[in-house]
C-alpha positions, 0 to 999 in steps of 0.5 A: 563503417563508411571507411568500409566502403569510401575513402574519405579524400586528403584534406577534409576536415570537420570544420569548427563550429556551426553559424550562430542566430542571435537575436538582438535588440536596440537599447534607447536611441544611442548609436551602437547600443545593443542588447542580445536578447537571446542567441541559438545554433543553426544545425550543423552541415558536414561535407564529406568528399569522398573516393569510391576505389575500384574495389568498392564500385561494387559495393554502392548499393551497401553504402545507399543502405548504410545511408538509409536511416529515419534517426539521427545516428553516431558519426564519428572521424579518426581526427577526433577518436573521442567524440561523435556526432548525431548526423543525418544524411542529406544528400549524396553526389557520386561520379564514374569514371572507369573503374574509379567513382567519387563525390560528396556525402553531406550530413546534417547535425540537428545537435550541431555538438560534439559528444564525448564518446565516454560518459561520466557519472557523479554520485550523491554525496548527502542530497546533492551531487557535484558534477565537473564538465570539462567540455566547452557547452552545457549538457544534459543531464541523466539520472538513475535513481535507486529508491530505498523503503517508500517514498512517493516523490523526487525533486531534481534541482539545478541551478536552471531547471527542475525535474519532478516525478511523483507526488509531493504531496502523499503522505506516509500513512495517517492514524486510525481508530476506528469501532470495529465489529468482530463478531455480528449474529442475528440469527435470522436463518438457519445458516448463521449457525454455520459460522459457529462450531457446535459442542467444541467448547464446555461452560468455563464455570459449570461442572461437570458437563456433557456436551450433548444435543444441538441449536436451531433457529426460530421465530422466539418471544415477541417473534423475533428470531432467535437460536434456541436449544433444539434437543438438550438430549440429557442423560438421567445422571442428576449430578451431570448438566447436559446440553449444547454449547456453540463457539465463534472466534472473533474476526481478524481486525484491520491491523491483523490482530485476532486478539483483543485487549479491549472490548464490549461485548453485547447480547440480547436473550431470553430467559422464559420461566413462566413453567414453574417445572423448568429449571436449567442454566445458560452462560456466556465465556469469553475466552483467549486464544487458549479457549481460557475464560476471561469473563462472562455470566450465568443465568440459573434456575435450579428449583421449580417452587418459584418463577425467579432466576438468578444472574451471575457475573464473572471474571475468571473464576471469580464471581463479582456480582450475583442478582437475584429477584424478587428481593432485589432484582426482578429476573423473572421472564428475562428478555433483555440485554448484557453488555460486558465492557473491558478496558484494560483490568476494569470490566464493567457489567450492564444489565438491562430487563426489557420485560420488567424495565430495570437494569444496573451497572457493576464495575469490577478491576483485575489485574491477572484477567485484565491482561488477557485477550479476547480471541473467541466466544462460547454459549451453552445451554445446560439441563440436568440429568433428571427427566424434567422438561427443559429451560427456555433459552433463547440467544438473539443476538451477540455482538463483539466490538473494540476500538482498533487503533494503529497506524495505517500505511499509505501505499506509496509511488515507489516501493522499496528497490525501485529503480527510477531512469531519467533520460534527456534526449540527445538531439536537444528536444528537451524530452525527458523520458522517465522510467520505473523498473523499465517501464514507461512512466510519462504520467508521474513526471510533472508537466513543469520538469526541464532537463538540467544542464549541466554548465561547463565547469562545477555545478550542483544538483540538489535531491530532495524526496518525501519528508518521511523517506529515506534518502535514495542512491542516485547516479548522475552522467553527462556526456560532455559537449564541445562546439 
């Protein structure tokens, strides 16, 4: 402290007020017709007569340190113990005699105002708060804001000026619906089989089964790749199917869910039965979480006296729809396409025969398999036990899609718990400097924003936010001004 080091001499006193510039203008021609245009405060000088005492003469390289300061800084007096002053050192006078010394320290106040010592805060009430200035000029005003769930702006409003952090314009999220692909093979090489898991799941609907024997990839029909069934590795139990099966669950889907109500399920194979000594069966399962069946379909050929072959549809145990050729269907030397649709407890078969150009659609309602969800999907292939060569499979593709629906959650300016800091400089430049847990955040403060004052007496500021947020805890302090 200065009274440190000087003795501030009888009958100083701080004065009252500072000048005052106003800016006047003349209305018409009339004599004595003013107009104030505007008026503003010069900056405040205070002069301190001082006394150096005999044992401070020592000292006078503390006081030139103590005086040494880039930044305005708190002067306060013992006359006036609730108030202080934001002064800079102007200039310093100093005379010796003998062991006595004394002058003038002279200060400048850039804010020519007095400033309370104590603050005062207000807080919200609804979405606006009431603040009470008890000293004699408008003050600036400081906000801390805590912010509740999300939110991506904040307005200020006093009766002048505006403060606005954020974007008013964001938005809590948008609906989004979308067609989804959760499950996608070509199997165009080798390594698309890794993304299935080989003889983990037997045929739902075929029984008994042995799993045994394993997939591979090749140039098929038409030379399009496919998987095929490399090594079927029977055993010689005729009552017993013996082949290999592959399992892929389905993706998780935008909103996170890995089980789907609804969707359409597509493959595209072959079914070569031009030896009339091949016979076996292929099926696709689609299964729950629980690796349940939900439906699926079966082709067979359990004779070697002809080239036709027969195809199943199926939900849950149930088969809804059997073709058969040639009487009705011409399933001979099948490479075509079956889509399974299901939309709630309806599934809608689809069949199409590219090698003989013809198709069907088959529709069929269930209520206890219409509740299920699809989470996975399984192949096999299956021979019987009895030495005859092998069924011609072939699997060129598989596709699972569904309509994801759902909200969508816009990421926001401010998260939950954020804390938001609005402080207006004291030596009246009007700078706001805004904070967000802390840290600098100058860029989300619209260039428009002004610092409210608060005019003496009551006043109020209203706060508003993002129509979708909630309303956030915020706290207002002044520290009163006096001229």
């Amino acid at each position: 402290m200065l009274t440190d080091i000087i003795k501030v001499n009888v009958g100083f006193t701080i004065g009252l007020g500072t000048t005052r510039e106003n800016k006047l203008q003349t209305v018409g021609n009339s004599d004595g017709q003013i107009q104030l245009i505007d008026a503003r405060y010069d900056a405040k000088t205070i002069s301190i007569p001082f006394t150096l005492p005999y044992k401070s003469m020592n000292k006078k390289r503390e006081l030139s340190a103590m005086l040494n300061v880039r930044e305005p800084a708190q002067l306060w007096f013992s006359s006036e113990p609730d108030m202080y002053y934001m002064a800079l050192p102007v200039s310093t006078s100093l005379t010796e005699e003998w062991n006595l010394g004394g002058g003038t320290l002279e200060f400048i106040c850039i804010d020519p105002f007095a400033h309370a010592i104590t603050p005062k805060t207000f807080d919200i009430v609804g979405d606006t708060i009431t603040i009470e200035n008890k000293g004699t000029m408008p003050t600036p005003v400081d906000f801390d804001i805590t912010n509740h769930g999300e939110n991506g702006y904040f307005g200020l409003v006093g009766e002048n000026e505006i403060i606005q952090i954020g974007n008013p314009d964001e938005i809590d999220g948008y609906d989004y619906k979308k067609n989804e692909s959760l499950l996608w093979n070509s199997f165009e090489s080798a390594g698309e089989l890794s993304s299935w898991t080989m003889n983990a799941v037997k045929s739902s609907y075929y029984k008994p089964t042995t799993l045994t024997g394993s997939f591979g990839v090749r140039k098929g029909t038409n030379q399009d790749w496919s998987a095929y069934v490399a090594n079927y590795k029977a055993g010689a139990d005729r009552n017993m199917w013996y082949g290999p099966s592959m399992y892929r669950k389905l993706a998780t889907d935008s909103f996170g869910k890995t089980e789907q109500e609804n969707f359409v399920f597509r493959t595209v194979i072959g079914s070569g039965t031009k030896d009339l000594w091949t016979f076996g069966v292929q099926s696709f399962d689609i299964l729950d979480k629980d690796k349940k069946m939900i439906c699926g379909f079966y082709f067979k050929k359990l004779n070697w006296s002809s080239t036709d072959m027969q195809l199943y549809f199926y939900v849950g145990n149930h088969i809804v729809k059997q073709w058969e050729g040639p009487t009705a269907w011409i399933m001979k030397n099948f490479i075509g396409s079956i889509v399974i649709e299901k939309q709630g407890n309806k599934f809608t078969f689809t069949v199409n025969n590219a090698t003989n150009k013809i198709g069907g659609i088959y529709s069929y309602v269930d209520e206890t398999y219409g509740a299920m969800k699809a989470n996975g999907v399984n192949y096999w292939c299956g021979q019987a036990g009895d030495g005859l060569r092998a069924f011609n499979a072939e699997l060129f593709m598989c596709d699972v899609r569904s309509t994801v629906e759902g909200w969508i959650n816009s990421k926001n300016m401010f998260n939950n718990g954020d804390n938001i800091a609005i402080r207006v400089s004291d030596r009246g430049t009007g700078a706001i400097r805004t904070t967000i847990n802390y840290a600098p955040a100058i860029d989300i403060q619209d260039l428009g924003s002004r610092p409210i004052l608060a005019p003496v007496g009551k006043s109020i500021i209203k706060v508003t936010q993002s129509t979708f947020a909630s309303p956030p805890t915020v706290k207002a302090t002044i520290r009163e001004r006096y001229l």
